[in-house]
ZAMARGU-4260 file (C-alpha; in steps of 0.2 Angstrom, whole numbers, plus 5000, padded with zeros to 4 digits):
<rodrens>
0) 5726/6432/6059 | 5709/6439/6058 | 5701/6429/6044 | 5701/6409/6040 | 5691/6400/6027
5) 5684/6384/6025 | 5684/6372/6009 | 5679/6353/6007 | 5691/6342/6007 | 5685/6330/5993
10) 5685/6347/5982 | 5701/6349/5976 | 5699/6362/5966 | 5693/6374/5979 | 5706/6369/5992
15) 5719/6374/5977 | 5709/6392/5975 | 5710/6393/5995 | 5727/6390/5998 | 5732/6406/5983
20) 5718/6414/5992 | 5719/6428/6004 | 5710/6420/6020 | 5725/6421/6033 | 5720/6404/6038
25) 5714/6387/6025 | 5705/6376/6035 | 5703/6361/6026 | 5688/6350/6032 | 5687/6330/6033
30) 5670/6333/6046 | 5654/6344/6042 | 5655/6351/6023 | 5659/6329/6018 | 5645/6320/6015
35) 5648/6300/6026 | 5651/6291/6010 | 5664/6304/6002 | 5678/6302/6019 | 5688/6290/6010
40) 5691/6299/5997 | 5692/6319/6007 | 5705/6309/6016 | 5716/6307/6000 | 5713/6322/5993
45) 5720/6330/6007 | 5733/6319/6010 | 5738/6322/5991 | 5736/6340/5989 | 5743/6346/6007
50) 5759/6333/6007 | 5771/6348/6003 | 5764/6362/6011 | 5777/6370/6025 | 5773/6389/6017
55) 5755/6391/6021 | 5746/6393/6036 | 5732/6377/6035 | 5725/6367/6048 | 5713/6352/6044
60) 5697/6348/6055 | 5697/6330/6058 | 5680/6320/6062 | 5677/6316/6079 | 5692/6310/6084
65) 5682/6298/6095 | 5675/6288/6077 | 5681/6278/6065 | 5683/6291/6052 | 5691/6304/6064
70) 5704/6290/6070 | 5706/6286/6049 | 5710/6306/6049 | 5722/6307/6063 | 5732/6293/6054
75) 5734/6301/6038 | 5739/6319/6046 | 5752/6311/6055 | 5763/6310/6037 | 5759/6327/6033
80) 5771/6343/6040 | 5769/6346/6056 | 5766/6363/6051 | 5750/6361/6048 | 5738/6360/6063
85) 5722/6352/6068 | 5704/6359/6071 | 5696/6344/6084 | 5677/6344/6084 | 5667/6342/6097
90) 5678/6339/6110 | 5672/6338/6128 | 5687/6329/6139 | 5706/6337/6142 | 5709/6317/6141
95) 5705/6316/6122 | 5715/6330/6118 | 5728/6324/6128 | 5728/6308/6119 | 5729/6316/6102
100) 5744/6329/6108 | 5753/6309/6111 | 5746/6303/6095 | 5752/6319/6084 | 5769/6326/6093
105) 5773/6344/6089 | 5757/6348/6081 | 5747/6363/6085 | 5729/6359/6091 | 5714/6370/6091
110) 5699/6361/6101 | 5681/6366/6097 | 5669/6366/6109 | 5651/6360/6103 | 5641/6354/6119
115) 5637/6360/6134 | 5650/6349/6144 | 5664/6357/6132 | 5656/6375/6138 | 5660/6370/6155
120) 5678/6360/6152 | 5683/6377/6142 | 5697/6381/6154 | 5703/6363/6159 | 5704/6360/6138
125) 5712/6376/6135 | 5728/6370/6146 | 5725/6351/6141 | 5742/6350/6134 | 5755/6363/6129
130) 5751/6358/6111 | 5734/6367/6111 | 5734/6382/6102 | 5718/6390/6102 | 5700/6387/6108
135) 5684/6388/6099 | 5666/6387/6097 | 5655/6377/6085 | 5638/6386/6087 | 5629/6378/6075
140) 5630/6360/6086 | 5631/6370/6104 | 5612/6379/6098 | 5606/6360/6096 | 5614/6354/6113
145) 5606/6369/6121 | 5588/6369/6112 | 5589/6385/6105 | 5583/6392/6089 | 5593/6391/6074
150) 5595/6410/6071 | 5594/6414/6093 | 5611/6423/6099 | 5604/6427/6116 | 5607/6410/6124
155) 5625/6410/6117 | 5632/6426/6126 | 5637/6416/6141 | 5646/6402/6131 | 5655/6416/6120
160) 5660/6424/6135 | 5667/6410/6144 | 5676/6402/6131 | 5682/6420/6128 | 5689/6422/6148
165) 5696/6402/6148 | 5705/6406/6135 | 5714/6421/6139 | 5716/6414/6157 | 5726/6399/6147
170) 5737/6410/6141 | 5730/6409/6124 | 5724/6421/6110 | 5705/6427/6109 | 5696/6415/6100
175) 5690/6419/6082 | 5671/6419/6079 | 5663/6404/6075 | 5655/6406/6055 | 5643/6416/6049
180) 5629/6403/6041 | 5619/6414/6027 | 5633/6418/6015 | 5623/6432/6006 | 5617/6443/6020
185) 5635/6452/6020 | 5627/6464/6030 | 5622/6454/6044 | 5639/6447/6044 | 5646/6464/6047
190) 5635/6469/6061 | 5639/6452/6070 | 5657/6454/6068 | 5658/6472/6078 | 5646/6461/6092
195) 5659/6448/6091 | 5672/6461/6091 | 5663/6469/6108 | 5666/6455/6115 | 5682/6449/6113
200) 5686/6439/6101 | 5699/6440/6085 | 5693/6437/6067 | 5682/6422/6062 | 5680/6410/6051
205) 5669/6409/6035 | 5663/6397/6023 | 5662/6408/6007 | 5676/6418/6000 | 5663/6434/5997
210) 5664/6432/6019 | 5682/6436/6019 | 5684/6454/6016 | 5669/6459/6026 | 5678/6450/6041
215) 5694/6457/6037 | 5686/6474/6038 | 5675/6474/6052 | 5692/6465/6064 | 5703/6479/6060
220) 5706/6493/6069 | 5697/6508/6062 | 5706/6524/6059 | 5700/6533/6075 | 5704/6518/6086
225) 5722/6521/6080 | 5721/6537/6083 | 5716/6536/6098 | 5729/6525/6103 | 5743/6536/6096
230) 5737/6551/6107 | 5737/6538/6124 | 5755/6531/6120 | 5761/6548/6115 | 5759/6554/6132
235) 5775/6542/6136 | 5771/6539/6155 | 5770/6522/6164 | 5759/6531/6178 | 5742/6539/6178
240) 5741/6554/6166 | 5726/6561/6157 | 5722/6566/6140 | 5718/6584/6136 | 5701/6578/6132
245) 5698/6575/6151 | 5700/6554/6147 | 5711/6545/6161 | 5727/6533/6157 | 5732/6523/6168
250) 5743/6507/6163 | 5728/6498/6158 | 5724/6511/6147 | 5741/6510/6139 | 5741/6493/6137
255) 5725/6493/6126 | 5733/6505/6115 | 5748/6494/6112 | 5737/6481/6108 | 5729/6489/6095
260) 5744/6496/6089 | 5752/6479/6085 | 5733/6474/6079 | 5734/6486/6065 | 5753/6477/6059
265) 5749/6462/6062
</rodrens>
């Protein structure tokens, strides 16, 4: 799944357009795009529009699960299908997700990491609980943790790549990019998904629907790639070969190209 979008969950009308939409992924959101005194009523229009929905990939990011509201929104997804999973914000302990795993039996969960203590609990998150997932970064919230300016990547390679090595060391997928803010510079978008892409991780989400394409795009394997990788599998050895090119394979290389083989039809 390469590209997920976020909608408010107190606007019913854009979760509706979402959920016919073409993002791989609806993430309905209770947290950051709710103002305080709309939760109440986020939290029914989720409960209300999302009751019947087994057919859909959707997950639903709760508040801080460690608040009032965020308990409030871990009571109302527990009479929703279990299908759909949970995006938990700012989590920072393997015990709290633990505790939810208990609380929500058989429900994916998909931590975000905001803080320089999640940074460092990546891998201990990642295998919190079988029921976890993915892993993720909120980058907004890590930049004010670290102190660093609002539009400053540089400080966040080393959290990219780590959350990037816990979780594949977990046995989990790559995570997706955390969102792209400025929802008209398309084109800056699309130069930080191939930096995103250089490093590792698999899709992104967005916050506008004009993001999704753009994302979709910049994720997939590009024609030379799979060119590429149809010339290295074509050589049909599980040993070392080389390429007429002068390029080495070795099993490494082969599985890179499987990889982005099964990319493309995914």
């Amino acid at each position: 799944m390469l590209t997920a979008l976020y909608v408010p969950a107190d606007r019913p009308d854009r979760i509706g357009k979402a959920l016919a939409g073409p993002a791989d992924v609806v993430l309905v959101d209770l947290e950051d795009a709710v103002a305080p005194d709309r939760k109440d009523h986020a939290r029914e229009q989720a409960a209300r529009l999302l009751a019947e929905v087994t057919d859909r990939a959707v997950q639903v990011r709760v508040n801080d699960v460690r608040t009032g509201a965020g308990e409030a929104d871990l009571a109302m997804l527990g009479d929703l299908p279990a299908a759909i999973g949970v995006r938990l914000p700012k989590i920072e302990d393997p015990a709290t997700v633990r505790a939810v795993a208990e609380r929500l039996p058989g429900r994916a969960l998909h931590p975000l990491l905001e803080s320089a203590l999640g940074v460092e609990a990546a891998y201990r998150i990642a295998t919190a609980d079988p029921a976890v997932a993915s892993i993720g970064l909120g980058e907004a919230d890590l930049r004010a943790d670290l102190g660093l300016p609002a539009d400053a990547d540089d400080g966040l390679a080393y959290p990219r790549s780590r959350v990037l090595v816990a979780a594949r060391a977990a046995g989990l997928p790559a995570p997706a990019q955390s969102v792209y803010a400025n929802v008209k510079d398309l084109a800056g978008l699309a130069a930080s998904c191939r930096a995103g892409r250089r490093l590792g991780f698999h899709g992104r989400a967005a916050i506008h629907p004009a993001q999704l394409p753009i994302i979709a795009a910049e994720y997939a394997p590009t024609e030379a790639e799979l060119a590429a990788a149809r010339a290295v599998l074509a050589l049909g050895t599980t040993g070392a070969a080389a390429l007429p090119d002068g390029r080495f394979v070795d099993e490494a290389i082969l599985r890179t190209a499987r990889n982005t083989l099964r990319e493309a039809r995914d």
